[in-house]
MDAnalysis code that builds the backbone (N, CA, C; Angstrom):
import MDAnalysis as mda
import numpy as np

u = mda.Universe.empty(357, n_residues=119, atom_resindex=np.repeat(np.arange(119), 3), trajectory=True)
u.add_TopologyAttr("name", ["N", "CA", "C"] * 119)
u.add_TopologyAttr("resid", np.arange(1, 120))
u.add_TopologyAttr("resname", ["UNK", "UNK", "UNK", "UNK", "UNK", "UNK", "UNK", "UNK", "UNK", "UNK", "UNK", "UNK", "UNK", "UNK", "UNK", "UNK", "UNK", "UNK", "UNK", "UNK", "UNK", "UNK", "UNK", "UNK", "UNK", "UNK", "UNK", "UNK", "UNK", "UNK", "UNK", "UNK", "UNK", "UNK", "UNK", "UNK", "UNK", "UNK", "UNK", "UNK", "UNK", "UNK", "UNK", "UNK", "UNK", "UNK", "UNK", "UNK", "UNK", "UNK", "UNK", "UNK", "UNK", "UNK", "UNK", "UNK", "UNK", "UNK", "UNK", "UNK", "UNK", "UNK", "UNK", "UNK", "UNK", "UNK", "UNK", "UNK", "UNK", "UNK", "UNK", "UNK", "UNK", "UNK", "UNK", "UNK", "UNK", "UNK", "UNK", "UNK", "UNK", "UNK", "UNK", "UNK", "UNK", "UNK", "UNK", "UNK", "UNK", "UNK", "UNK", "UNK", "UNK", "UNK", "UNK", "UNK", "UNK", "UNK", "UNK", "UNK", "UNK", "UNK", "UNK", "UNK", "UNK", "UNK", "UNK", "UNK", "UNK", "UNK", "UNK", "UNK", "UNK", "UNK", "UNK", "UNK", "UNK", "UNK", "UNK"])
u.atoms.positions = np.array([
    [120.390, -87.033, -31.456],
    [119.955, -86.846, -30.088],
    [119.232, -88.099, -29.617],
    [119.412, -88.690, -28.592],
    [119.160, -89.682, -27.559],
    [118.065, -89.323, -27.094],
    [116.478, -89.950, -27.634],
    [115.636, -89.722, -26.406],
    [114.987, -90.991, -26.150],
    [114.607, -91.045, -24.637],
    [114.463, -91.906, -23.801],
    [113.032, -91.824, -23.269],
    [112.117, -92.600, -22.811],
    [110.422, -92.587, -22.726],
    [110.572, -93.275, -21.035],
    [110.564, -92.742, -20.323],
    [110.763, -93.705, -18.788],
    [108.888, -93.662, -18.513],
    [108.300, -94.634, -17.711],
    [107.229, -94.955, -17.381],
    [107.348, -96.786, -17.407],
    [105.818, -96.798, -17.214],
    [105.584, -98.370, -16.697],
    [104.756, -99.369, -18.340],
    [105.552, -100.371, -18.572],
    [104.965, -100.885, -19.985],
    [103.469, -100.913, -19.711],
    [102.488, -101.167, -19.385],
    [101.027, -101.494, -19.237],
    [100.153, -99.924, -18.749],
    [100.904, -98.899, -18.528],
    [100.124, -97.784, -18.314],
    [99.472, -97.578, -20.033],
    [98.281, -97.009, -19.709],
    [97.291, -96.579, -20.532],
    [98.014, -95.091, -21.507],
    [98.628, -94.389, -20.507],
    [99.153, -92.908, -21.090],
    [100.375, -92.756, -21.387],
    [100.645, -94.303, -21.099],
    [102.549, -94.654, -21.773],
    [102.130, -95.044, -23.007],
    [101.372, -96.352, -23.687],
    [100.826, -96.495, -24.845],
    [100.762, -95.471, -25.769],
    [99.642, -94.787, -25.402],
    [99.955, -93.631, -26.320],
    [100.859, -92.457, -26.844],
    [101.990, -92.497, -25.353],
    [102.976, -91.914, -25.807],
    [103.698, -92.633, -26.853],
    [104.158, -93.511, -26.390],
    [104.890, -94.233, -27.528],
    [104.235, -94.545, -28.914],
    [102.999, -94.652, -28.913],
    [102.333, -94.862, -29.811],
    [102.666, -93.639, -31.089],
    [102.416, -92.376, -30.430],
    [102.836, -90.947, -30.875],
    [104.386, -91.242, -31.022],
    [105.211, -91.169, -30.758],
    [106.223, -91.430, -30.889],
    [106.748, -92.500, -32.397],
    [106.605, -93.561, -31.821],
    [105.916, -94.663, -33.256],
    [105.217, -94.420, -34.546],
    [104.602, -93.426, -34.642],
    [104.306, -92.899, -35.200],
    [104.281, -91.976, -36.294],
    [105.479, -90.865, -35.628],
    [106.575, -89.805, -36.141],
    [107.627, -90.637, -36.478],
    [107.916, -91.843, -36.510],
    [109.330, -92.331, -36.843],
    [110.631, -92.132, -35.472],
    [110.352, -91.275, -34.212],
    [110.992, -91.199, -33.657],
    [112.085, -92.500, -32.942],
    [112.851, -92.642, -32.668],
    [113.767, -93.514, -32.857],
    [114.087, -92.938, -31.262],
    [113.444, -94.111, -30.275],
    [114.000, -93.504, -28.635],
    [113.969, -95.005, -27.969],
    [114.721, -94.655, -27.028],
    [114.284, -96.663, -25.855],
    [113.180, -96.014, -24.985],
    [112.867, -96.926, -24.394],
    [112.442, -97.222, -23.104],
    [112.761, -97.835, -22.036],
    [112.191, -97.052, -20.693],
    [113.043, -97.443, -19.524],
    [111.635, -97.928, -18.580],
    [111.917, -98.824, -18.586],
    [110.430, -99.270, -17.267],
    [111.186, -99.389, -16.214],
    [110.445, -97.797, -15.660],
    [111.066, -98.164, -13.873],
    [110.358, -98.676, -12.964],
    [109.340, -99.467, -13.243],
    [108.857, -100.281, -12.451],
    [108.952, -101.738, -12.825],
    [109.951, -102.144, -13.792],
    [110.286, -103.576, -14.056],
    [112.117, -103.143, -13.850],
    [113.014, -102.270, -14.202],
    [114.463, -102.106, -13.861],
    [114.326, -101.050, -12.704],
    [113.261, -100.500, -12.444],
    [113.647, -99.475, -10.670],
    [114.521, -97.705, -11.486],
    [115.190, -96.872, -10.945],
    [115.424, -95.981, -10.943],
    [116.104, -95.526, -10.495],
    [117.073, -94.939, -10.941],
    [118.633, -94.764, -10.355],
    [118.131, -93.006, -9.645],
    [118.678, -92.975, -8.360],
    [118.323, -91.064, -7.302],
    [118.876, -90.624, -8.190],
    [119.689, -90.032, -8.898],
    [120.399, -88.648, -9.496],
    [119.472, -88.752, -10.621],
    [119.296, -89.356, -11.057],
    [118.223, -89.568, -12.250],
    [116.907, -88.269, -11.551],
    [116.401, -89.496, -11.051],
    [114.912, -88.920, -10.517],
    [115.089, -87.564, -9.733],
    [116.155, -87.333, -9.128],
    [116.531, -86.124, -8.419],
    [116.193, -84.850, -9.838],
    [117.466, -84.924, -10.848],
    [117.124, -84.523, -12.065],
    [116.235, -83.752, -12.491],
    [114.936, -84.799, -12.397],
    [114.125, -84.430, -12.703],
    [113.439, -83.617, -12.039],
    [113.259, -83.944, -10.648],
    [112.516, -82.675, -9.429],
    [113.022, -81.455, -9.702],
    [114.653, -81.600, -10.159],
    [115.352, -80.513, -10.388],
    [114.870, -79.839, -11.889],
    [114.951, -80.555, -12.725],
    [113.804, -79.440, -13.703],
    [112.560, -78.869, -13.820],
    [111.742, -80.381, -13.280],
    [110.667, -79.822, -13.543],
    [109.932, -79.833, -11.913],
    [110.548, -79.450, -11.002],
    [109.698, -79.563, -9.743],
    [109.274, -80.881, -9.344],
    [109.982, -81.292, -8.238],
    [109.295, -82.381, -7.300],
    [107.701, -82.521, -7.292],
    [107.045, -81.735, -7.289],
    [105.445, -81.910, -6.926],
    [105.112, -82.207, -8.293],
    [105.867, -81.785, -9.901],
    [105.607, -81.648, -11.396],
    [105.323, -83.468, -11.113],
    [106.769, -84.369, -11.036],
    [106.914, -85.616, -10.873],
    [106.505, -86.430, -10.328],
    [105.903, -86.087, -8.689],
    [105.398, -87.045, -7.851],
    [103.433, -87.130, -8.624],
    [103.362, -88.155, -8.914],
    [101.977, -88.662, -8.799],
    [101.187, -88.987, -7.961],
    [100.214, -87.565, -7.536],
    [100.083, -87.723, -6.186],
    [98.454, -88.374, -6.682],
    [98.083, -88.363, -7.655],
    [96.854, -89.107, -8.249],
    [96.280, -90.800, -8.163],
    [97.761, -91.239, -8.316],
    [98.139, -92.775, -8.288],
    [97.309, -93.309, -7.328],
    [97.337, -94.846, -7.318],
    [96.718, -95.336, -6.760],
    [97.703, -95.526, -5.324],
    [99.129, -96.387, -5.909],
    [100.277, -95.968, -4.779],
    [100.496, -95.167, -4.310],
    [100.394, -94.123, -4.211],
    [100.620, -92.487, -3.622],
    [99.230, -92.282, -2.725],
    [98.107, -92.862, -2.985],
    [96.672, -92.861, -1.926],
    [96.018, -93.461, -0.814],
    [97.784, -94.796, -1.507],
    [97.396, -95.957, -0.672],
    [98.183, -95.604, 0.928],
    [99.095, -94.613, 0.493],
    [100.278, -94.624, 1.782],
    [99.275, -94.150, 2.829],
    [99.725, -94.416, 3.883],
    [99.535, -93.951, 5.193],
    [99.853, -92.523, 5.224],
    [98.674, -91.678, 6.090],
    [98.608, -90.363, 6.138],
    [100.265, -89.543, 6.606],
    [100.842, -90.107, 7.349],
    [102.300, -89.625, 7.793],
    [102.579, -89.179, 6.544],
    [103.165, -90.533, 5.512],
    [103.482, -90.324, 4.629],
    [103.342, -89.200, 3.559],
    [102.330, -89.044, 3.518],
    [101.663, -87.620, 2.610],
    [101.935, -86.741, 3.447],
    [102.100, -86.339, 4.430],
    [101.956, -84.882, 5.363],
    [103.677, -84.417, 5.220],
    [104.380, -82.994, 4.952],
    [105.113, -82.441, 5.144],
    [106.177, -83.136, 4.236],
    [105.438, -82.706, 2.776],
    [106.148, -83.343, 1.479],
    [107.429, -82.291, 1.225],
    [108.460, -81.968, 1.069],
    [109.519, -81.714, 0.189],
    [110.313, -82.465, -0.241],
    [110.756, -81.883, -1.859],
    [111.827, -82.859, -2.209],
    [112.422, -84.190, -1.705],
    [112.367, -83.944, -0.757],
    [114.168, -84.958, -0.305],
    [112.866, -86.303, -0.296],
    [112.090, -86.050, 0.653],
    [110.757, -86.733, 0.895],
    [110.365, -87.772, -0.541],
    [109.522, -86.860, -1.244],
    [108.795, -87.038, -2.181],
    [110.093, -88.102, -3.147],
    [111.387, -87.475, -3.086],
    [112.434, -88.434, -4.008],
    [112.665, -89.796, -3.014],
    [112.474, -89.684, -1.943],
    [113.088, -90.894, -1.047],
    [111.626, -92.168, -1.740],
    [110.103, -91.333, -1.552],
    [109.012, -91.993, -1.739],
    [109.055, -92.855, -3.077],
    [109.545, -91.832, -4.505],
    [109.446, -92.145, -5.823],
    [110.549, -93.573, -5.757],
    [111.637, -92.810, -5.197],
    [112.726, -94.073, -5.631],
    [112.402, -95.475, -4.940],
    [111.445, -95.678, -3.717],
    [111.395, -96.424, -2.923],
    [109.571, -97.318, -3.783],
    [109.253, -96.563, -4.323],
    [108.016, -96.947, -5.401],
    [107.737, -96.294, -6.475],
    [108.286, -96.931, -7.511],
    [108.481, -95.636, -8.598],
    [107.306, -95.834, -9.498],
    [106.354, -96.534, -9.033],
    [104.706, -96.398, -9.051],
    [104.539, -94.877, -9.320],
    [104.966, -94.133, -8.159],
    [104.543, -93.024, -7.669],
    [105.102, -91.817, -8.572],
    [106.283, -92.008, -9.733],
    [106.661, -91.571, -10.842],
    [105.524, -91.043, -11.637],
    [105.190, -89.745, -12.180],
    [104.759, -89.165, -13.142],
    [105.218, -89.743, -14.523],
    [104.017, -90.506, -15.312],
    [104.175, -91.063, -16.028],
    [103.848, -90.281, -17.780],
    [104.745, -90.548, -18.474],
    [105.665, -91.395, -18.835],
    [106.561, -89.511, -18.830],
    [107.875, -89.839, -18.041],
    [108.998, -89.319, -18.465],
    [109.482, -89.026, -19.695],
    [109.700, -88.126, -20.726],
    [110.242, -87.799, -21.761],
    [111.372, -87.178, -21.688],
    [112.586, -87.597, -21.810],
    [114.137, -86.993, -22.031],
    [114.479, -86.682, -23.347],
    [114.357, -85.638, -23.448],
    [115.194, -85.535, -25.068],
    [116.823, -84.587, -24.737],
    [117.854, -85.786, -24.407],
    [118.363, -85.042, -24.077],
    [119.002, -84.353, -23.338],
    [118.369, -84.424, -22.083],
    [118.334, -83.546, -21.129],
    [117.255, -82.059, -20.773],
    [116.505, -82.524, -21.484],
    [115.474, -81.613, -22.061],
    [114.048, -82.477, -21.295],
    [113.319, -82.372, -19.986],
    [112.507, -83.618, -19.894],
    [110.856, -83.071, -19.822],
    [109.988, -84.237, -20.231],
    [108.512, -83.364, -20.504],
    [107.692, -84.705, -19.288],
    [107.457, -84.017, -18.855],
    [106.527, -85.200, -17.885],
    [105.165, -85.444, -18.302],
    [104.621, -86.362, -18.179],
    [102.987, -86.048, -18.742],
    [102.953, -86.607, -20.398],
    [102.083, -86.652, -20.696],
    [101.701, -86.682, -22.288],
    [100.070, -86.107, -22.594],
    [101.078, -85.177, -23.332],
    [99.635, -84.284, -24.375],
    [100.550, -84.174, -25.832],
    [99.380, -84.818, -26.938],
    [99.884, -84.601, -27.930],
    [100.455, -83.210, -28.524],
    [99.969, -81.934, -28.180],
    [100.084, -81.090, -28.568],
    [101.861, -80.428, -27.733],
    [101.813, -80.583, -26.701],
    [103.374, -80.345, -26.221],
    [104.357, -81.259, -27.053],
    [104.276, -82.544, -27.337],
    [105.446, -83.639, -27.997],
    [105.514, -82.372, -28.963],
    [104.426, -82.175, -29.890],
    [104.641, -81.623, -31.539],
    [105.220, -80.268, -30.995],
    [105.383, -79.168, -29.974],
    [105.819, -78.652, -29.755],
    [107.998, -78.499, -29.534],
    [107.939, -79.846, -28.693],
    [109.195, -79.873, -28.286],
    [109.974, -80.597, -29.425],
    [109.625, -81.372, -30.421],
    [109.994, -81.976, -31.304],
    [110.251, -80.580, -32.453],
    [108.913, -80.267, -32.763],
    [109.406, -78.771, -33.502],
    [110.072, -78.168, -32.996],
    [110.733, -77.579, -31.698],
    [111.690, -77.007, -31.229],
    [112.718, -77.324, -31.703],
    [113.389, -78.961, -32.327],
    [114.251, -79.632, -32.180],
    [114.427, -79.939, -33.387],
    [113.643, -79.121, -34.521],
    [113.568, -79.186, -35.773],
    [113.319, -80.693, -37.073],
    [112.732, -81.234, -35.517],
    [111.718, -82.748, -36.062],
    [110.735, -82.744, -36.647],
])
């Protein structure tokens, strides 16, 4: 199984994912979508599993900086036009196992979905 770590190389909570990852021996790439960008069906994808609002980082510093329009009368289509157009604004770090995706990092979910997967 193919898994893939999407986020930004210099985030603080990508480090440690991978770090965890690195760790277990897991054997995955990485995708920096803020140095290669982000393909829509991709990121769509993901709204589609785990909820648009799961993905958008509305915490970010890019996402606080926008102009009030911007934030007001968020759905999908919105929030994916925003991510793909600054993928800053991406919930960091993406975990694909698969087709299987975990947004966020807490050690205790990886050891979860990995034990699922009989890792």
């Amino acid at each position: 199984m193919a898994v893939t770590i999407y986020g930004i190389k210099n985030c603080d909570t990508m480090k440690k994912a991978r770090a965890w990852l690195e760790a277990r021996g897991v054997d995955h790439a990485f995708h920096d979508y803020k140095a290669v960008g982000i393909d829509r069906p991709r990121l769509e994808a993901w709204c589609d599993a785990l909820g648009w609002e799961t993905v958008l980082n509305r915490a970010g510093t890019t996402f606080r900086a926008l102009p009030d329009a911007d934030k007001q009368n968020l759905d999908a289509p919105k929030a994916v036009a925003l991510m793909a157009a600054q993928p800053s604004m991406i919930k960091r770090p993406i975990l694909d196992l698969g087709g299987r995706f975990i947004a966020g990092f807490k050690p205790e979910r990886y050891d979860e979905a990995f034990a699922a997967l009989g890792r």
